[in-house]
Each structure stands twice: as structure tokens, then as C-alpha cells.
N, C-alpha and C positions, 0 to 999 in steps of 0.2 A: 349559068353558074349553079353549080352544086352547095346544096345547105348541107351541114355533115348536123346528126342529132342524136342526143342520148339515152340511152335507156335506163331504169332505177337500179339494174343488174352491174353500172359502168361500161359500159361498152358503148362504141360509136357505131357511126351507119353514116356512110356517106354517098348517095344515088349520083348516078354517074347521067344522068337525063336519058339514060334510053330503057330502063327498067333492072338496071343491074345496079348493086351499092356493096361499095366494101366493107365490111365489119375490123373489128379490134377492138383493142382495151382500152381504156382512158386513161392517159394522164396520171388523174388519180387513181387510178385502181390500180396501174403501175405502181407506185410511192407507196401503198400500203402494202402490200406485194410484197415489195421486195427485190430482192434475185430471184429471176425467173430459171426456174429447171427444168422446165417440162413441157410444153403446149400438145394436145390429145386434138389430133384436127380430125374433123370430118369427111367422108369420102366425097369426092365430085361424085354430083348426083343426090346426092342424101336430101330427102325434105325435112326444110326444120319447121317449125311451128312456135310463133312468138309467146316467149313469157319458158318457152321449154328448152330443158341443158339440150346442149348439141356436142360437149365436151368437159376438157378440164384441164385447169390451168396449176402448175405447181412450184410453188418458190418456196425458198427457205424456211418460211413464216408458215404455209399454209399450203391446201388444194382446195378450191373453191370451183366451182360449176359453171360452164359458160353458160347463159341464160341467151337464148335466140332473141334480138331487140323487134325483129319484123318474122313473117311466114316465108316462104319462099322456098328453091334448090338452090343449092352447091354448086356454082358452077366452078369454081378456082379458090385452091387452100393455097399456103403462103408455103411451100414444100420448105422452104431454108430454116422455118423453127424446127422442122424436124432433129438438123445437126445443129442450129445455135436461136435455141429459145430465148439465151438473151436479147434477141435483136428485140424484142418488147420489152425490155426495158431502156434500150439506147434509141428506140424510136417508135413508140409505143401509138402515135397518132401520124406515123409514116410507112416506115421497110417493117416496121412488127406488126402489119396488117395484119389478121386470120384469117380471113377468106372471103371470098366475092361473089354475090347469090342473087340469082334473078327475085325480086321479090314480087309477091301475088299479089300486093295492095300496090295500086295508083302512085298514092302516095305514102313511102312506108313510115315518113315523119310522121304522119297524121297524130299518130298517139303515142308521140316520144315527145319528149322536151329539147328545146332549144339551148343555145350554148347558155345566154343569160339565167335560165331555170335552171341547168347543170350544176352552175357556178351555187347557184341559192342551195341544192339540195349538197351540194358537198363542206358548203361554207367559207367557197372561197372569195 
């Protein structure tokens, strides 16, 4: 069973058990957002490095920097935000995935937060 966990950037990670985990936005980071315009994906292949933008996300409201939650490659961006970046707002913790990246740590939770810590730092 896969843990999905959060980063202080909003974005999820969810390790698929074989060393790959999908990323996206959360929830809330949706809701303050807005309408999504825009998602700036990364190439397959690209190494990101945690804590560092890998992109940029743009809604009505704002453009805000995707922050990498774990280190790792690129191995599969979510190509259909290309033509409908709202699919992160209609399914922002589902089909509004961003991309799925072999990650370099064991465990790439290790030093993210849990759903219950999520919920604490957002105040839900």
C-alpha cells in the first residue's frame, strides 16, 4: 500500500512501492489557486532536486513555482495539462497529476509530512 505525503511547497508524492512516486498539487494549493491557466512541465529525463522549482504553475490569481517535494528523474509528465491545465483543479489529487519520477531516496516520505501534519500546517 502506498503512503501519498506532503511537502511545505503543497504538493503531494505518492511512491508507487517500486521507487517511482507521482507528484501534484494539493487540494489546497488548488483552492487558493484558483483557475488553473497554465502548468510549465518538465522534460522526461530532467533531474530535480528537492526543496528546488522544477516549474510553474499559473491561475488567475497568481504564478507560483513548483518546488520539487523529493530528488530524483522525470520519468512521465501528465502531457493533457498541456491542452487542459484545468484538469488540476477538477482533480488536483487524481487525473491533475504532474509527473511521475523515479526518486533517489529509499524512502522519499522520509522528510515530508504525513496527511494528519498536512491538515495541521494548512489548518484544516
Amino acid at each position: 500500500m502506498s503512503k501519498r505525503c506532503y511537502s511545505q511547497n503543497h504538493l503531494w508524492l505518492e511512491p508507487d512501492g517500486s521507487g517511482t512516486a507521482a507528484v501534484g498539487v494539493t487540494r489546497y494549493a488548488q483552492e487558493e489557486l484558483g483557475d488553473i491557466l497554465f502548468v510549465e512541465l518538465p522534460e522526461p529525463g530532467a533531474e530535480l532536486v528537492q526543496d528546488q522549482s522544477f516549474g510553474v504553475i499559473e491561475s488567475v490569481k497568481t504564478a507560483s513555482e513548483l518546488i520539487a517535494p523529493a530528488s530524483g528523474r522525470v520519468v512521465e509528465v501528465n502531457e493533457g495539462l498541456r491542452e487542459e491545465p484545468w484538469q488540476v483543479n477538477d482533480s488536483p489529487e487524481g487525473d491533475g497529476w504532474i509527473l511521475k519520477m523515479s526518486c533517489a531516496e529509499p524512502d522519499p516520505c522520509a522528510s515530508l509530512m504525513d496527511a494528519e501534519a498536512y491538515e495541521e500546517l494548512t489548518g484544516g
